[in-house]
N, C-alpha and C positions, 0 to 999 in steps of 0.2 A: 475639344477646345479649339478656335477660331484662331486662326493665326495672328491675331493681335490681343488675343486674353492671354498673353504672358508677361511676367513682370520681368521688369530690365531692371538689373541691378549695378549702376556706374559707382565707382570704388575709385580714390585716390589713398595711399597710405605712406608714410615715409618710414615711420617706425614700427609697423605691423600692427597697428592695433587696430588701425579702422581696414584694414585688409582682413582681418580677423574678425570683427563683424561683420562685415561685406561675407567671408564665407562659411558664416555661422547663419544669417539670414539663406543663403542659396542651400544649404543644408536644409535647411526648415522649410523651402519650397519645396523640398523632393520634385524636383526636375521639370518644376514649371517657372522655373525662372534661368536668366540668360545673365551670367556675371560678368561683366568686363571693366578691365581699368578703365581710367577715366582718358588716357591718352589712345586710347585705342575704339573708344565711343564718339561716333558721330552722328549726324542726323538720320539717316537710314536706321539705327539703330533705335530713335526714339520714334518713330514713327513706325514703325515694325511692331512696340510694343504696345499692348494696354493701360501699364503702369508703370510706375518709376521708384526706386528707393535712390537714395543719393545718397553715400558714405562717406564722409572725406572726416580729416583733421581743423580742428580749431587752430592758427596760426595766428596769433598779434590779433586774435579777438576776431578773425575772417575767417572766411572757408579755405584753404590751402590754394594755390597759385593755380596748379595742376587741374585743381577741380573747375577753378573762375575761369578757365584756359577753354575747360570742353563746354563749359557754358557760351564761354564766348563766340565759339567755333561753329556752336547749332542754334544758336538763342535764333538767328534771322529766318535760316533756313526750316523753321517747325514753325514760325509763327503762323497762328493762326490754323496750323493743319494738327493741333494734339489737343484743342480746347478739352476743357471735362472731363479729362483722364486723371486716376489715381493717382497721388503721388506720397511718400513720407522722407524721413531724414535720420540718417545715426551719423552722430558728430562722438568723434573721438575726443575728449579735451585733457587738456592740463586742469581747467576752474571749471567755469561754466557753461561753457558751449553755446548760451546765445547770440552772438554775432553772426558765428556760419547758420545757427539757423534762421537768422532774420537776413542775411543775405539770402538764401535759396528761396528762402519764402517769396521775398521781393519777384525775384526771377521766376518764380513760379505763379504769382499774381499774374504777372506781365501773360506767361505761356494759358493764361486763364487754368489752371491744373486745381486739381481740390484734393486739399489734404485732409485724408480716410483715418488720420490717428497721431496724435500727440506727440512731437518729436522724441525722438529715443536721444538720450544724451549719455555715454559711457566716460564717467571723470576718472581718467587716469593718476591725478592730484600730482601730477608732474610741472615743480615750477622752479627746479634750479638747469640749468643746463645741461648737467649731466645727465638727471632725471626726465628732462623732453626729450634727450639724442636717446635714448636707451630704451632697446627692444620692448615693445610693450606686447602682454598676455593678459589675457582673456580672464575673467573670473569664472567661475564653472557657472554662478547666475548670472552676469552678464553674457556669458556664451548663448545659456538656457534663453535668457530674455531676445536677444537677437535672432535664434531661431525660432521662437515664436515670433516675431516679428517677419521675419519670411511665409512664413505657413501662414497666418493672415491672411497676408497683400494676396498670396497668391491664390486662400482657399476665396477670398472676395473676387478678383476676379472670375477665379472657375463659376462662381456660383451668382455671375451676374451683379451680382452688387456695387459695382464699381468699376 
């Protein structure tokens, strides 16, 4: 494997859930992929890689702060040096998860990046307060679904595809 056929998995989570996807996906790469929070991701780290999964939390209908923060931080710095690279999405939500994923998309047009697979959307159906602040787990199929979603991205890379 070529030192940029590995998949970079950036992960922001507050209440564990999309941290739990995040490493239900890097399980399902068995060890071709590179997990790291999102405050600890920067441009080297996207340029390094092949491909990209982006994890984060639905917030007010956005991708979580945290996440918009690492975007913001390498958006300039990669342009133009990641065209045509893989990328997908697991949005943790309370509803629907569309917004974070039409923001990443937006910022993923921009980085020219092609999305290899259908956004994974995990609804947590958390929408009184106590129910958004409170630890969130994994379903054993949504575990299963996100580690197929790792194993994918990353048996695509190995295998040229992307």
């Amino acid at each position: 494997m070529s030192e940029d056929a590995n998949l970079l998995i950036v992960w922001h989570s507050r209440t564990g859930g999309a941290e739990a996807m995040a490493g239900a996906a890097a399980v399902g790469a068995a060890g071709r992929a590179r997990l790291i929070q999102c405050d600890e991701a920067g441009p080297n780290d996207l340029l390094a890689a092949g491909a990209y999964l982006f994890v984060c939390p639905e917030n007010l209908a956005s991708m979580s702060g945290a996440m918009k923060e690492f975007f913001d931080r390498c958006y300039y710095p990669v342009l133009g040096r990641i065209e045509g690279r893989g990328f997908a999405t697991a949005i943790a939500a309370g509803s629907d998860g569309e917004g974070a994923t039409r923001q990443i998309d937006r910022i993923a047009t921009g980085w020219r990046l092609k999305r290899v697979t259908d956004p994974l959307i995990v609804n947590f159906t958390a929408q009184t307060p106590e129910e958004i602040m409170a630890p969130k787990v994994l379903s054993a199929e949504d575990e299963k679904t996100c580690r197929d979603l790792g194993a994918a991205l990353a048996e695509g890379l190995t295998l040229g595809i992307f």
